[in-house]
mmCIF entry with sequence, helices, sheets and N, C-alpha, C, O atoms, coordinates in Angstrom:
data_MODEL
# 
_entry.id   MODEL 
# 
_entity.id                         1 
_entity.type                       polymer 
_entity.pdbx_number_of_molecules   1 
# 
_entity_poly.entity_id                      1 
_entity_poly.type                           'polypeptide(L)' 
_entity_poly.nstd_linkage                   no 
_entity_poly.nstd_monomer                   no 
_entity_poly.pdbx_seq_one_letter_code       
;(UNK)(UNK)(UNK)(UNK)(UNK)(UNK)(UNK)(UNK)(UNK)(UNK)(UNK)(UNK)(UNK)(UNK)(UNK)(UNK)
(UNK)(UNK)(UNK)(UNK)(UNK)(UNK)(UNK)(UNK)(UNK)(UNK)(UNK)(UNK)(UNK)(UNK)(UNK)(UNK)
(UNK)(UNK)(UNK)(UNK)(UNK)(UNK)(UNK)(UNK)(UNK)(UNK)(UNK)(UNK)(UNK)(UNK)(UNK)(UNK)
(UNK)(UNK)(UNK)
;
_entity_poly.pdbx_seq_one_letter_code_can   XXXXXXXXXXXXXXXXXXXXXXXXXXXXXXXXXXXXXXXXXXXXXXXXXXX 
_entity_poly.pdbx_strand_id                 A 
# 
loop_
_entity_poly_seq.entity_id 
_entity_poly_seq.num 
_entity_poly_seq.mon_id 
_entity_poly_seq.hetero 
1 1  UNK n 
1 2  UNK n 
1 3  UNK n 
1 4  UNK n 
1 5  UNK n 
1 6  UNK n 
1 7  UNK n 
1 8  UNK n 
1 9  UNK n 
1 10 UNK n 
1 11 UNK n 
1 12 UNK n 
1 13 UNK n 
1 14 UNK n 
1 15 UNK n 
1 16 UNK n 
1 17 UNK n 
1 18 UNK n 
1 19 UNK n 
1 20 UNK n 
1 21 UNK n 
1 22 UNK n 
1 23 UNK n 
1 24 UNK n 
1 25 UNK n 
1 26 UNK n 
1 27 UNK n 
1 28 UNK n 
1 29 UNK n 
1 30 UNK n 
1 31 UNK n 
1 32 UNK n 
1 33 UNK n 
1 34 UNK n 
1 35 UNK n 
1 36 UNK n 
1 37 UNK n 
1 38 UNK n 
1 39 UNK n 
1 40 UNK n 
1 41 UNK n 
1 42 UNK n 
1 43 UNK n 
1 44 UNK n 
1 45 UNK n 
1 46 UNK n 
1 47 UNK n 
1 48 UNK n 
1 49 UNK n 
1 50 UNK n 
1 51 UNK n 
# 
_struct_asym.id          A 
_struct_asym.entity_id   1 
# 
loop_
_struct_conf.conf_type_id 
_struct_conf.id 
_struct_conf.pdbx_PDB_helix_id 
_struct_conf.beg_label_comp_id 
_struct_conf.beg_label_asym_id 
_struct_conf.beg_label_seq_id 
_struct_conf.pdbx_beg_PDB_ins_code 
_struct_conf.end_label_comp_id 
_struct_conf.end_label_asym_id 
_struct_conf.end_label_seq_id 
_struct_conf.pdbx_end_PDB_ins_code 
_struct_conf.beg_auth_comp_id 
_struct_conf.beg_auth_asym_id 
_struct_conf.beg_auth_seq_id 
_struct_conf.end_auth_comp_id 
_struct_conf.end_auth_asym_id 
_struct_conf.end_auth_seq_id 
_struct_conf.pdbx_PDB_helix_class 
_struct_conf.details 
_struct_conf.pdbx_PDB_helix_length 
HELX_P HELX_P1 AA1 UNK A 9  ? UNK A 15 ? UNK A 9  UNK A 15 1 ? 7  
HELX_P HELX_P2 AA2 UNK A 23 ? UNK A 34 ? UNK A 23 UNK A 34 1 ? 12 
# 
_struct_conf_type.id          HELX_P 
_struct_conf_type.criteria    ? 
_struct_conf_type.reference   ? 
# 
loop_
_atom_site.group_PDB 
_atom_site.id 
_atom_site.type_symbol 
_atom_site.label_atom_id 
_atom_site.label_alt_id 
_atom_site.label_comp_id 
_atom_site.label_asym_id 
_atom_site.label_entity_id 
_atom_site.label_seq_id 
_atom_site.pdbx_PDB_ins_code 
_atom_site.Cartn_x 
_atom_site.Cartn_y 
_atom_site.Cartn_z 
_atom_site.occupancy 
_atom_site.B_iso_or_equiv 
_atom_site.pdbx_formal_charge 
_atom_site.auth_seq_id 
_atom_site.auth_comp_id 
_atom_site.auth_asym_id 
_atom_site.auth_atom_id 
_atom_site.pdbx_PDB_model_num 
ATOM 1   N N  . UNK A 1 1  ? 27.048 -1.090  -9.135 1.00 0.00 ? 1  UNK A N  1 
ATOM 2   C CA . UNK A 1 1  ? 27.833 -0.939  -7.925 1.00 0.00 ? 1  UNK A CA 1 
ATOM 3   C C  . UNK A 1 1  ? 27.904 -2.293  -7.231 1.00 0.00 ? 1  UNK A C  1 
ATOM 4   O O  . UNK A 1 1  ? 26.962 -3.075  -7.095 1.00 0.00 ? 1  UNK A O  1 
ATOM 5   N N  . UNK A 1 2  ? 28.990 -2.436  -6.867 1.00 0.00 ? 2  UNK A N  1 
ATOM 6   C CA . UNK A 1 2  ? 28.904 -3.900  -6.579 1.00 0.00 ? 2  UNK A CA 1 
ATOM 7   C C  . UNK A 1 2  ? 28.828 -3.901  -4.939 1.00 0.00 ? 2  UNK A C  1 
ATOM 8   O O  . UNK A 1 2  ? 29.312 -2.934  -4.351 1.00 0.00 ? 2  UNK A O  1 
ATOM 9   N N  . UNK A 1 3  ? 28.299 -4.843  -4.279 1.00 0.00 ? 3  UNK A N  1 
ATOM 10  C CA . UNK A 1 3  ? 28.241 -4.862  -2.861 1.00 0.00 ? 3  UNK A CA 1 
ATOM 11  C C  . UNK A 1 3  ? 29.336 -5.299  -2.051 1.00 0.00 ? 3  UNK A C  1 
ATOM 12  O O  . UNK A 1 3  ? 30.065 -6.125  -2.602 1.00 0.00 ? 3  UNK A O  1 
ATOM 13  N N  . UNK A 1 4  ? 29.593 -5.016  -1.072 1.00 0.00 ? 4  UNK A N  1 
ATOM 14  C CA . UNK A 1 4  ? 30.971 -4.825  -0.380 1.00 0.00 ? 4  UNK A CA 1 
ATOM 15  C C  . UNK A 1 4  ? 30.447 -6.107  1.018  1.00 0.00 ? 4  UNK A C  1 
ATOM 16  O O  . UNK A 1 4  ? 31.419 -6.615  1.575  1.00 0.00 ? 4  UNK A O  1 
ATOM 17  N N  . UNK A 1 5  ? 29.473 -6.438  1.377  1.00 0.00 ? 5  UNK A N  1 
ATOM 18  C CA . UNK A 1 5  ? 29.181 -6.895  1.598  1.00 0.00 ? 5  UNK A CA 1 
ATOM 19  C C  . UNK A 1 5  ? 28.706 -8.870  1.208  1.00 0.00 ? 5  UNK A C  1 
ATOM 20  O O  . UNK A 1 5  ? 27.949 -9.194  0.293  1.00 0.00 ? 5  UNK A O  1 
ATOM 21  N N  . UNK A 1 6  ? 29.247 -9.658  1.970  1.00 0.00 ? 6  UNK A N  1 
ATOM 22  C CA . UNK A 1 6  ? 28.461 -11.058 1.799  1.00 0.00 ? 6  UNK A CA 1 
ATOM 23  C C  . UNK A 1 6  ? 26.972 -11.031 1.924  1.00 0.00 ? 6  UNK A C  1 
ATOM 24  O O  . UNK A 1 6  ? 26.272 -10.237 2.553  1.00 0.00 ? 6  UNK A O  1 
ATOM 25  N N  . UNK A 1 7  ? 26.521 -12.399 0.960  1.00 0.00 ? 7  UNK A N  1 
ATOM 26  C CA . UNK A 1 7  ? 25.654 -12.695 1.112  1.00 0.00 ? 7  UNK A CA 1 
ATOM 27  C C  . UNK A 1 7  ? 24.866 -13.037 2.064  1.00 0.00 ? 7  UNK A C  1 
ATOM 28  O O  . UNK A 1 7  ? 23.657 -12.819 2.147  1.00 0.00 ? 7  UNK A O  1 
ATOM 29  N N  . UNK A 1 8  ? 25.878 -13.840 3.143  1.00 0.00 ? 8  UNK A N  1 
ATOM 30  C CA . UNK A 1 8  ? 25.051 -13.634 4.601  1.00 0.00 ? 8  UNK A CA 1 
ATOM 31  C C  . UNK A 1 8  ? 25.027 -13.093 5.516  1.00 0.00 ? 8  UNK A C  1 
ATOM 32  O O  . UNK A 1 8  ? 24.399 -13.359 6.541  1.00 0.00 ? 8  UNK A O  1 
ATOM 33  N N  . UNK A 1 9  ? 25.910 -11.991 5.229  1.00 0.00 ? 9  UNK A N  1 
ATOM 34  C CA . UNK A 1 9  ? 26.028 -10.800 6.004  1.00 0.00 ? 9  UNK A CA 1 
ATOM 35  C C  . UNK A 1 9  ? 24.925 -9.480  5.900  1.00 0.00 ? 9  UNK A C  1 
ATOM 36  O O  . UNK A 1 9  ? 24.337 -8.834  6.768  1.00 0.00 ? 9  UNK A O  1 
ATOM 37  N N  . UNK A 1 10 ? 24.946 -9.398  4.160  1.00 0.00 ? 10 UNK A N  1 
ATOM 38  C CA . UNK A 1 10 ? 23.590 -8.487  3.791  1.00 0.00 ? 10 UNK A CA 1 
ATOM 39  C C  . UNK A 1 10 ? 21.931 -9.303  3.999  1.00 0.00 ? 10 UNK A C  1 
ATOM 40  O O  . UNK A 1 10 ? 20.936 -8.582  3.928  1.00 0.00 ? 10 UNK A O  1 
ATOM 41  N N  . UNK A 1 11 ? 21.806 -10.442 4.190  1.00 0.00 ? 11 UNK A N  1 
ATOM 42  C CA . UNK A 1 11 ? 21.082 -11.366 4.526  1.00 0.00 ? 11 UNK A CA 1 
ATOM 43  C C  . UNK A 1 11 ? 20.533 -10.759 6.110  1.00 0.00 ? 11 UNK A C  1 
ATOM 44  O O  . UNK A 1 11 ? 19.620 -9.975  6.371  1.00 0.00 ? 11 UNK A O  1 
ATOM 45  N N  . UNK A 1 12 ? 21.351 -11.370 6.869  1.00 0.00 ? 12 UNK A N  1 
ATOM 46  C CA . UNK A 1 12 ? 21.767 -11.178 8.743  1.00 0.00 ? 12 UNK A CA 1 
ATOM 47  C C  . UNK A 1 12 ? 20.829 -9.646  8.815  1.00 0.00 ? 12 UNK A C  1 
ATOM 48  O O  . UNK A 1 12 ? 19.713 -9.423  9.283  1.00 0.00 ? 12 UNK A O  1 
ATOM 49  N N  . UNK A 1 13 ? 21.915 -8.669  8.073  1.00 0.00 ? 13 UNK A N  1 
ATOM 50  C CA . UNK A 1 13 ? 21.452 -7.162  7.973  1.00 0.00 ? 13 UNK A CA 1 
ATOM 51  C C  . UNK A 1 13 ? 20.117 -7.334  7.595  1.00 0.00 ? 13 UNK A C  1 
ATOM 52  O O  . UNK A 1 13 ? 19.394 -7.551  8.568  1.00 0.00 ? 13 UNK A O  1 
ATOM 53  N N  . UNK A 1 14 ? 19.702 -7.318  6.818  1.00 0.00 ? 14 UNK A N  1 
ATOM 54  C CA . UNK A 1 14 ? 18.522 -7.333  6.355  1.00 0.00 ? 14 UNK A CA 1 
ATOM 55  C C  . UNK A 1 14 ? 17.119 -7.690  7.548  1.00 0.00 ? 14 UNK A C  1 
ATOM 56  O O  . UNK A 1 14 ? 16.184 -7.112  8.102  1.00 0.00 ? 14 UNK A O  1 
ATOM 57  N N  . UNK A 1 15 ? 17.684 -8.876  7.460  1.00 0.00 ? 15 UNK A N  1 
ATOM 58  C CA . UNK A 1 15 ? 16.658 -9.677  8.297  1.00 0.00 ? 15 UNK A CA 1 
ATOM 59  C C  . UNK A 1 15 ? 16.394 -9.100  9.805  1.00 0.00 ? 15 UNK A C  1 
ATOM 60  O O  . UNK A 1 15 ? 15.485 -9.653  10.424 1.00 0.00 ? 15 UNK A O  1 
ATOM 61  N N  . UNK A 1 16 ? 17.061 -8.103  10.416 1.00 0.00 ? 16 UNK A N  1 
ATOM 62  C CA . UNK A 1 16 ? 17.387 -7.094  11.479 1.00 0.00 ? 16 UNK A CA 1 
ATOM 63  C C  . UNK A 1 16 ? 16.675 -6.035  11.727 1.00 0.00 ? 16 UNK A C  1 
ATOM 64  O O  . UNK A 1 16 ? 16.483 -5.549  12.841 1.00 0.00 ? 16 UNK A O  1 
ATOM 65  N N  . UNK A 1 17 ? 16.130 -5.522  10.364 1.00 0.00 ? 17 UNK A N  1 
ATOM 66  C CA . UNK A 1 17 ? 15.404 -4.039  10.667 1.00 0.00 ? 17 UNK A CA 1 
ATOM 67  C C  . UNK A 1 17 ? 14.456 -4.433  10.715 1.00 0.00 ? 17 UNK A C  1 
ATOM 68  O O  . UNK A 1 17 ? 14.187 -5.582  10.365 1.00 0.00 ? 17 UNK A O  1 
ATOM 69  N N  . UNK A 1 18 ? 13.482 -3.451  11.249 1.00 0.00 ? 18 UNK A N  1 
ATOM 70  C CA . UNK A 1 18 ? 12.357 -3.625  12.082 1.00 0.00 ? 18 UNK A CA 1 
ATOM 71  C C  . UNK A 1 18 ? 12.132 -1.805  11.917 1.00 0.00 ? 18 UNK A C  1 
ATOM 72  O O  . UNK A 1 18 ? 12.543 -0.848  12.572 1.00 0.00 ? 18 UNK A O  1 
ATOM 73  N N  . UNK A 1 19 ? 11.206 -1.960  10.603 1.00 0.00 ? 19 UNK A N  1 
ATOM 74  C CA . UNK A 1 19 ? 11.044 -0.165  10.569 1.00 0.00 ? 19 UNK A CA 1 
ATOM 75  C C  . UNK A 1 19 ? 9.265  -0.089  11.145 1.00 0.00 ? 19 UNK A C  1 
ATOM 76  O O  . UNK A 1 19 ? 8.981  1.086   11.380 1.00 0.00 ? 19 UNK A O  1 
ATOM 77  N N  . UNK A 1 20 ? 8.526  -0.685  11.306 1.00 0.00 ? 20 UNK A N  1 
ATOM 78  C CA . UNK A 1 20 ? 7.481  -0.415  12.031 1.00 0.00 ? 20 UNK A CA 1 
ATOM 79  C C  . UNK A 1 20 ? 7.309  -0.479  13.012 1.00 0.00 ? 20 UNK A C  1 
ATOM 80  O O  . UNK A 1 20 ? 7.777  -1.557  13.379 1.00 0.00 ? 20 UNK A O  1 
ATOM 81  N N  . UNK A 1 21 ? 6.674  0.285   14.215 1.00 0.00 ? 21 UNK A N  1 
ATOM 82  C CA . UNK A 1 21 ? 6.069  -0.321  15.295 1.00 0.00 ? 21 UNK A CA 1 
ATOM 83  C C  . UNK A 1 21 ? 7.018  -0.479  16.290 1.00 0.00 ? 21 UNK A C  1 
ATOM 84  O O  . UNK A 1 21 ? 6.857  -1.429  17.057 1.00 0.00 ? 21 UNK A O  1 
ATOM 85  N N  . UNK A 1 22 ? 8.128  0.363   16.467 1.00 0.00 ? 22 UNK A N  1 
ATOM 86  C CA . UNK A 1 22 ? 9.590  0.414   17.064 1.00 0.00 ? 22 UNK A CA 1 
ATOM 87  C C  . UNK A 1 22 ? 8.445  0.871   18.382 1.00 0.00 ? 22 UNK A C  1 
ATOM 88  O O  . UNK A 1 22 ? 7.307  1.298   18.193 1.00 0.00 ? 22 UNK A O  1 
ATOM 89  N N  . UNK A 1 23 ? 9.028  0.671   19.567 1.00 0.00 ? 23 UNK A N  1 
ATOM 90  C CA . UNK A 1 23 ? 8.818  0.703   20.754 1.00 0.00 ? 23 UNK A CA 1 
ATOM 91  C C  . UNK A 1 23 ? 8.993  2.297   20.690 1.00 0.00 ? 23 UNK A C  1 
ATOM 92  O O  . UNK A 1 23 ? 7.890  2.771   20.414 1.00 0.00 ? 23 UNK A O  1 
ATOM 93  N N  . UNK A 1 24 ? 9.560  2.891   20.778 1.00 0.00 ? 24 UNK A N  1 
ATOM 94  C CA . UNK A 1 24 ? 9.673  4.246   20.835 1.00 0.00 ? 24 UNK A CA 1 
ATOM 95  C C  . UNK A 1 24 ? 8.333  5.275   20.371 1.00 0.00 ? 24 UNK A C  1 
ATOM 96  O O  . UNK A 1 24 ? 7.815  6.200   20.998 1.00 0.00 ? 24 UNK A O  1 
ATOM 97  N N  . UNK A 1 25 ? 7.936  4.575   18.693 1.00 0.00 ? 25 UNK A N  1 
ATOM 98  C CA . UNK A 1 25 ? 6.427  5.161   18.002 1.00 0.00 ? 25 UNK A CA 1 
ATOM 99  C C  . UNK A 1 25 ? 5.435  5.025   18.645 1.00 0.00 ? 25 UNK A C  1 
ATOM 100 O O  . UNK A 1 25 ? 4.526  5.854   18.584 1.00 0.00 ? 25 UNK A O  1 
ATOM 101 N N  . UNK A 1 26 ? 5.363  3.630   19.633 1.00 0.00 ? 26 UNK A N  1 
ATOM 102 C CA . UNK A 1 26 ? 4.477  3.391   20.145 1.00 0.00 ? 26 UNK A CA 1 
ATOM 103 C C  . UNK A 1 26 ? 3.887  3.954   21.368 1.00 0.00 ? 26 UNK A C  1 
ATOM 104 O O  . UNK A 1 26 ? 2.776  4.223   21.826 1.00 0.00 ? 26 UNK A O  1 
ATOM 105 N N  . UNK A 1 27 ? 5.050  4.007   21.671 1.00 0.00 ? 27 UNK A N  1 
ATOM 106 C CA . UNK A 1 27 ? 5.326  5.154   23.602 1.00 0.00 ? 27 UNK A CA 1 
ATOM 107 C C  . UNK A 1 27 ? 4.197  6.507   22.767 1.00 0.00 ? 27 UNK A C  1 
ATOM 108 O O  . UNK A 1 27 ? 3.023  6.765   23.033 1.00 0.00 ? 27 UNK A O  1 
ATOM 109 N N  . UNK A 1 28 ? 5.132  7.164   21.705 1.00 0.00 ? 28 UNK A N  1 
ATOM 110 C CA . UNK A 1 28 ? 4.892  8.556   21.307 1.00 0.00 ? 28 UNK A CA 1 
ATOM 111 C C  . UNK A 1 28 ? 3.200  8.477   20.877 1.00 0.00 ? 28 UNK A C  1 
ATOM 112 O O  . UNK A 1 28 ? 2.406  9.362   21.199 1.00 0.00 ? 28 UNK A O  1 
ATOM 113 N N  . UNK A 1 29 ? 2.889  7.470   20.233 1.00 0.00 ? 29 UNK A N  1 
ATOM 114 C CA . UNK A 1 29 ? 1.314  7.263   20.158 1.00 0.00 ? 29 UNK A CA 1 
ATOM 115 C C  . UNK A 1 29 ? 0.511  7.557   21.252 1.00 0.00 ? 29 UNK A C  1 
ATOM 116 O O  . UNK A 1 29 ? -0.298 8.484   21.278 1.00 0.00 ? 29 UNK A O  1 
ATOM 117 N N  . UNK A 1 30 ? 0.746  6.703   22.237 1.00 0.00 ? 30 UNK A N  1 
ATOM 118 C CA . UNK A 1 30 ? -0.181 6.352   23.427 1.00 0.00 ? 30 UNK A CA 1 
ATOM 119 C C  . UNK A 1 30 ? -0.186 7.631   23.768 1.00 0.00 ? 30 UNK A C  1 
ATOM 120 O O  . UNK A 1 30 ? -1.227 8.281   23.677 1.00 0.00 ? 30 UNK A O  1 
ATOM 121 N N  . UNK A 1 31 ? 1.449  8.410   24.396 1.00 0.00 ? 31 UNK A N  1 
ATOM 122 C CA . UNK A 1 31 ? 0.808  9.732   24.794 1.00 0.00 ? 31 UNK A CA 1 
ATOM 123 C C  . UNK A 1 31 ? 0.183  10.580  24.185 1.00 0.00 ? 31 UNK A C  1 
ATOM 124 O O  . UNK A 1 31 ? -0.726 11.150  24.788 1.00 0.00 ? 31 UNK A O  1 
ATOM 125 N N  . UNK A 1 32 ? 0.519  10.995  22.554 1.00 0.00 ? 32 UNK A N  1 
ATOM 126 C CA . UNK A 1 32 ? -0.710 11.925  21.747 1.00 0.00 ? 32 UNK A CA 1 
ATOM 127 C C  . UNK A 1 32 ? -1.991 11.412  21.766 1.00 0.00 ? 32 UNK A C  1 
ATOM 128 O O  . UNK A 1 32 ? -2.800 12.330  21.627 1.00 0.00 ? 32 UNK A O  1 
ATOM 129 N N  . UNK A 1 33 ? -2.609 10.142  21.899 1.00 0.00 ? 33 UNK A N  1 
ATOM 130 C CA . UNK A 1 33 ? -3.502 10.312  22.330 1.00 0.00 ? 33 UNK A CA 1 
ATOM 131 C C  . UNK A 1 33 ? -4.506 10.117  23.414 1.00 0.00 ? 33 UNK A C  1 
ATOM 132 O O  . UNK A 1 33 ? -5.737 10.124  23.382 1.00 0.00 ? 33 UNK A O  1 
ATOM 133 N N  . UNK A 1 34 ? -3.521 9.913   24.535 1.00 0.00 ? 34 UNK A N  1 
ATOM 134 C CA . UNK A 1 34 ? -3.836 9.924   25.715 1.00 0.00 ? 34 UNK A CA 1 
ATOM 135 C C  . UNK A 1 34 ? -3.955 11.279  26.076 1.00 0.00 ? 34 UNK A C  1 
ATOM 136 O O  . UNK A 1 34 ? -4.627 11.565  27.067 1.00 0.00 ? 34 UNK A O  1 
ATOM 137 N N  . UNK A 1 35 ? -3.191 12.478  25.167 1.00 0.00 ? 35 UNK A N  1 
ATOM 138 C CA . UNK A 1 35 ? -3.279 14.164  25.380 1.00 0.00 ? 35 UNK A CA 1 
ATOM 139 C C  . UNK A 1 35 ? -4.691 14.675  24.473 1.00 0.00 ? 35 UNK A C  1 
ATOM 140 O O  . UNK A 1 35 ? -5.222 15.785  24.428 1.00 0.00 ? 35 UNK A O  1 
ATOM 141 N N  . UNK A 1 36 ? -5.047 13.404  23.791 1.00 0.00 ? 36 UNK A N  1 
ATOM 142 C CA . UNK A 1 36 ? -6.322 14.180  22.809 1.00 0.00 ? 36 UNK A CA 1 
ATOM 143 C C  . UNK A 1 36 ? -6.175 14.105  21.331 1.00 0.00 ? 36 UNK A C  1 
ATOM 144 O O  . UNK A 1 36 ? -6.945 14.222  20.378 1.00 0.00 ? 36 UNK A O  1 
ATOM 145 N N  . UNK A 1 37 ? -4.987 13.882  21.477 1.00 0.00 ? 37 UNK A N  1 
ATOM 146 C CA . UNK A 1 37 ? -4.445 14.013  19.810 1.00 0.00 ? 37 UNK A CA 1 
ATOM 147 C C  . UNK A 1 37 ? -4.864 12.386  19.109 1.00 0.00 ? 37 UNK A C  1 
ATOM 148 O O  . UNK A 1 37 ? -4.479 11.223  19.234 1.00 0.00 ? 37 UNK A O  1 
ATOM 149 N N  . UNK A 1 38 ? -6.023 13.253  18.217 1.00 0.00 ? 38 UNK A N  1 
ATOM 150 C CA . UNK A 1 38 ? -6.022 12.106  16.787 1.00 0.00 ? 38 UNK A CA 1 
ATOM 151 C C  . UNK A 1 38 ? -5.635 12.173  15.614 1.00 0.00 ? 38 UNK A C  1 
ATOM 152 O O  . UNK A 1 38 ? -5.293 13.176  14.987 1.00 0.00 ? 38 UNK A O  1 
ATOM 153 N N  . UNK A 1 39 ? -5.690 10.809  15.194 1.00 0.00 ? 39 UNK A N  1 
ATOM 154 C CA . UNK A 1 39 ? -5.034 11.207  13.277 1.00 0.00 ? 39 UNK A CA 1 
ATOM 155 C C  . UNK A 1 39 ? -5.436 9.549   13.291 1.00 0.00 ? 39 UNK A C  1 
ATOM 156 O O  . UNK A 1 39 ? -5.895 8.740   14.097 1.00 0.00 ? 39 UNK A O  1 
ATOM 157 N N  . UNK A 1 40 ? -4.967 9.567   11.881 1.00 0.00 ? 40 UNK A N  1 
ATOM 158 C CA . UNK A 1 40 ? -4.758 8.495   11.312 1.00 0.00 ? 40 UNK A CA 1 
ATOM 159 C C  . UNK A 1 40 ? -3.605 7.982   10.648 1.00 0.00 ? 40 UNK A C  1 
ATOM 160 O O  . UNK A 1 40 ? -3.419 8.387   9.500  1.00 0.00 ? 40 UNK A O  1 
ATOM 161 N N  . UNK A 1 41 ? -2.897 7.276   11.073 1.00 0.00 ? 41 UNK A N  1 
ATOM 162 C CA . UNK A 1 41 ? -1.472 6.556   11.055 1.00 0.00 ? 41 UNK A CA 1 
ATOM 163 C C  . UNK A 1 41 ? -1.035 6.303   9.447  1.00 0.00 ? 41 UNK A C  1 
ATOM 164 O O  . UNK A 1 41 ? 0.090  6.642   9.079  1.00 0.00 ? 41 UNK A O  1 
ATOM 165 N N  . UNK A 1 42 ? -2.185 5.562   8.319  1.00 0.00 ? 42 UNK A N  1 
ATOM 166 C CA . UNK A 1 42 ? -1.602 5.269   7.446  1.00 0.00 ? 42 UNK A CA 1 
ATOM 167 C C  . UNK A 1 42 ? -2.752 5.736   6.261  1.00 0.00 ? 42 UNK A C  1 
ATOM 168 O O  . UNK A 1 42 ? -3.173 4.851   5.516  1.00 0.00 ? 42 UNK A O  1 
ATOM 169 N N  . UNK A 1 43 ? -3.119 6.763   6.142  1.00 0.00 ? 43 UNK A N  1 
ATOM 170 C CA . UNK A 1 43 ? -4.258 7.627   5.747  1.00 0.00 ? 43 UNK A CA 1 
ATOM 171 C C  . UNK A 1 43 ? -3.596 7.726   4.037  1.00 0.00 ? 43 UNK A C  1 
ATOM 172 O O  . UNK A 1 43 ? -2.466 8.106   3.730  1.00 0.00 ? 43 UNK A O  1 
ATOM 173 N N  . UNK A 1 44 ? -4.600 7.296   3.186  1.00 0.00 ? 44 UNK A N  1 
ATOM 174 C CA . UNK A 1 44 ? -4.552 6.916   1.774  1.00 0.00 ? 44 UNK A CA 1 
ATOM 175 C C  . UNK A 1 44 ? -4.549 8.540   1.199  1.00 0.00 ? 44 UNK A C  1 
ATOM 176 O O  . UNK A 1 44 ? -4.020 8.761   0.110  1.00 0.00 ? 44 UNK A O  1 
ATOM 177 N N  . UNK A 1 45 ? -5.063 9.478   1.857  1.00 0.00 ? 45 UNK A N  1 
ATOM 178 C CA . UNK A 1 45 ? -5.386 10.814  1.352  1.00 0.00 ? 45 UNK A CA 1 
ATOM 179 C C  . UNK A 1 45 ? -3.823 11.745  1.552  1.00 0.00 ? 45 UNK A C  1 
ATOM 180 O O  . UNK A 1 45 ? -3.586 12.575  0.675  1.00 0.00 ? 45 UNK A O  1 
ATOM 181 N N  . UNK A 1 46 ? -2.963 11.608  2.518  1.00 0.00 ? 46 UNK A N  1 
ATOM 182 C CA . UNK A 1 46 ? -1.887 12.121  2.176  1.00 0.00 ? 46 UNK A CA 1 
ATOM 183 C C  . UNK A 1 46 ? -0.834 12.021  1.200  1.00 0.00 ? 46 UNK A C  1 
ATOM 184 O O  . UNK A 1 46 ? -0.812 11.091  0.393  1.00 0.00 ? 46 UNK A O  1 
ATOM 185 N N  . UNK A 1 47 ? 0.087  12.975  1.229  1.00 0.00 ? 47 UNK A N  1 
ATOM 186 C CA . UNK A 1 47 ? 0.906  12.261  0.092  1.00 0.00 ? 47 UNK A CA 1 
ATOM 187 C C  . UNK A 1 47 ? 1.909  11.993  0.282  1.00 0.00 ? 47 UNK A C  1 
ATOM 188 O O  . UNK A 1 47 ? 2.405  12.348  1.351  1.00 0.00 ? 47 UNK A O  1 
ATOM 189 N N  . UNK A 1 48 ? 2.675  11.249  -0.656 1.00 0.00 ? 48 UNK A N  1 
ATOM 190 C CA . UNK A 1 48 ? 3.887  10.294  -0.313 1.00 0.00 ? 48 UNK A CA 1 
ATOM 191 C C  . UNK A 1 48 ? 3.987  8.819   -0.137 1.00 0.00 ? 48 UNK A C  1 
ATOM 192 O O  . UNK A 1 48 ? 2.889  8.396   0.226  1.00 0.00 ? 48 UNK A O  1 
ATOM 193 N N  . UNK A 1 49 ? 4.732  8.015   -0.233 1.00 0.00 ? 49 UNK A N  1 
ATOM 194 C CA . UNK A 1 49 ? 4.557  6.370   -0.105 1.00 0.00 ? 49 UNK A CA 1 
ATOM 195 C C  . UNK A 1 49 ? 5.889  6.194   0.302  1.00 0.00 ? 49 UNK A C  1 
ATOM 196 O O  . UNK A 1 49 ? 6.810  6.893   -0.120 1.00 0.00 ? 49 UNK A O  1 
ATOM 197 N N  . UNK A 1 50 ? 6.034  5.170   1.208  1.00 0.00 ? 50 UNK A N  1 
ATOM 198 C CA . UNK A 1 50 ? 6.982  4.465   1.362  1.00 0.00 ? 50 UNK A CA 1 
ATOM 199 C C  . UNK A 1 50 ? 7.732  3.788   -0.256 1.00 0.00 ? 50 UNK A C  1 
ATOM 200 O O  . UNK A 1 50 ? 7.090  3.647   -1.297 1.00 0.00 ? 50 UNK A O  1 
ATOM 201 N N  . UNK A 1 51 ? 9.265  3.443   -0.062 1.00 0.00 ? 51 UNK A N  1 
ATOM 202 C CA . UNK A 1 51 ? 9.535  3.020   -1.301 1.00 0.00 ? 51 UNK A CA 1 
ATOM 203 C C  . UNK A 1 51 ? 9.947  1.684   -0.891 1.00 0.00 ? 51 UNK A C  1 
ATOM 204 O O  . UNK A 1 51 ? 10.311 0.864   -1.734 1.00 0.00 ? 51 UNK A O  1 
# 
């Protein structure tokens, strides 16, 4: 499939996301456990992986 996109355009894009640690996850953290709520964020025992 060929990309429809430039090189420094898919570059630009790229270089843009920001999938961790978004201001929003962080808000939602503080209050679960400012309500009590624990866990563990990146816990080796569940399943699934990022790709």
């Amino acid at each position: 499939m060929a990309d429809r996109l430039t090189r420094e355009k898919r570059s630009w894009n790229m270089s843009h996301i920001r999938s961790k640690d978004t201001g929003i996850e962080v808000k939602v953290r503080k209050f679960l456990f400012s309500k009590g709520y624990r866990y563990r964020k990146n816990d080796s025992k569940l399943p699934g992986k990022p790709d």
